[in-house]
N, C-alpha and C positions, 0 to 999 in steps of 0.2 A: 217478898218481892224478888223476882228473877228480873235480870235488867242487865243492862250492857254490862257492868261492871261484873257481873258473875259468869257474863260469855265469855271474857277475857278471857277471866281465871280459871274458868274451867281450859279453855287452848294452851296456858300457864303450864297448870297440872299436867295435863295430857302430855306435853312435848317435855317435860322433866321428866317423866318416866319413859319416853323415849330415847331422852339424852343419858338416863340410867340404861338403858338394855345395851346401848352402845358403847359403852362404855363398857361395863360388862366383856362384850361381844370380844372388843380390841385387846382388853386385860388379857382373856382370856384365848386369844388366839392360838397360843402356842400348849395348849395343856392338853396332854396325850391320854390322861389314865383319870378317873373318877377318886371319890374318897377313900373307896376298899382296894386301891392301888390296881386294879382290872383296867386295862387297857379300854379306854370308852371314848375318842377324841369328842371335845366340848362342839354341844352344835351349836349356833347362833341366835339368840333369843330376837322374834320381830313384835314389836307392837303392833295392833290393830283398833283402830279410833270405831268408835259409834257414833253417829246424831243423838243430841239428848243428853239430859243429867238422871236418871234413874232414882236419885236418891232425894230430888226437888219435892216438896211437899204440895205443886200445884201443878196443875195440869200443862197449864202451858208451861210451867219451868222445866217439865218432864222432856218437853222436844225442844229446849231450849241448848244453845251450848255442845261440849263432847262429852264423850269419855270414855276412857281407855276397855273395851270390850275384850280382850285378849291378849297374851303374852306368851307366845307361841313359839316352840322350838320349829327351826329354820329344818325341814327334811331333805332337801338338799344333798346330792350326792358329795363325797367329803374327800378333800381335794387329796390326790396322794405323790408321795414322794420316795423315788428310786432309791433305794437302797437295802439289798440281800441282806446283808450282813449283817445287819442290825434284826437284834432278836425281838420285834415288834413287827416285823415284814413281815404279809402273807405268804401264810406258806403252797399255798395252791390256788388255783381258781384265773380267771382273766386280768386279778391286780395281785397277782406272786409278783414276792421280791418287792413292792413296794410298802411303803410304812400310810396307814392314814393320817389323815390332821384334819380340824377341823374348819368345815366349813366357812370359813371368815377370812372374807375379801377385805381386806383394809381398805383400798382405794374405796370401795361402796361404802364400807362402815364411815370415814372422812367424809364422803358427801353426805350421807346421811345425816351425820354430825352437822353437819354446815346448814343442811336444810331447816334441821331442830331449831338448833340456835337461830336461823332468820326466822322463823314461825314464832318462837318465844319472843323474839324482840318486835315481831309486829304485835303481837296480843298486849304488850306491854305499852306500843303507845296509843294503842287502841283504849287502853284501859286509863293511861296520860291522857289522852283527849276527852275521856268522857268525865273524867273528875275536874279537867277547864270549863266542860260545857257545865255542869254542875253547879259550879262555885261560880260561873259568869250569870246564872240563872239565879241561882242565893243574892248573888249584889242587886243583879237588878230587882228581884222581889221587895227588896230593904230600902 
């Protein structure tokens, strides 16, 4: 059975890996160079939700609910910062002399954040109400 209770959770899930990429995003703001130490400024990971649970075993559970259809690097031109001197500046081209960094706006990543979290906490009592409506349906059946 697909039912209220699994639409929550499924909005649950979806916006915790949400609140994973941003996080992520923020940690990761300031990181200029990859694993093999190569200069590669970090881009910003965005979720992208679907209609539907995919992995429901009925039909209608299938267009029921979300879920998380991609996690997708941000290609966003990548913010840069004046400074020659520093031996990470371009050395030529229309951003000489400036260092890249990577694409993550904090101010957006903080909303983002704020939006996740009020999305989680509606699914949550979306998911509180319908185990009232439940357990008030139980009593009266009894």
């Amino acid at each position: 059975m697909y039912g209220a209770l699994d639409i929550s959770t499924s909005g649950m899930v979806a916006q915790r890996a949400r609140m994973a990429a941003i996080s992520a995003n923020i940690a990761n703001r300031n990181t200029l160079f990859d694993s093999e130490g190569n200069l590669n400024p970090y881009r910003a990971r965005r979720v992208n939700f679907a209609p539907g649970d995919p992995t429901a075993k009925t039909e209608a559970g299938k267009q029921l609910g979300v879920h998380v259809a991609a996690i997708e690097l941000d290609q966003g031109d990548f913010n840069y910062r004046w400074d020659p001197g520093n031996p990470n500046a371009i050395k030529s081209g229309k951003n000489a002399g400036c260092v890249p960094e990577p694409n993550v706006n904090p101010v957006f990543e903080q909303l983002n954040a704020m939006e996740a979290s009020r999305a989680y906490e509606a699914n949550v009592v979306a998911a509180e109400t319908t185990k009232q409506m439940m357990a008030q349906a139980l009593r009266l059946l009894a």
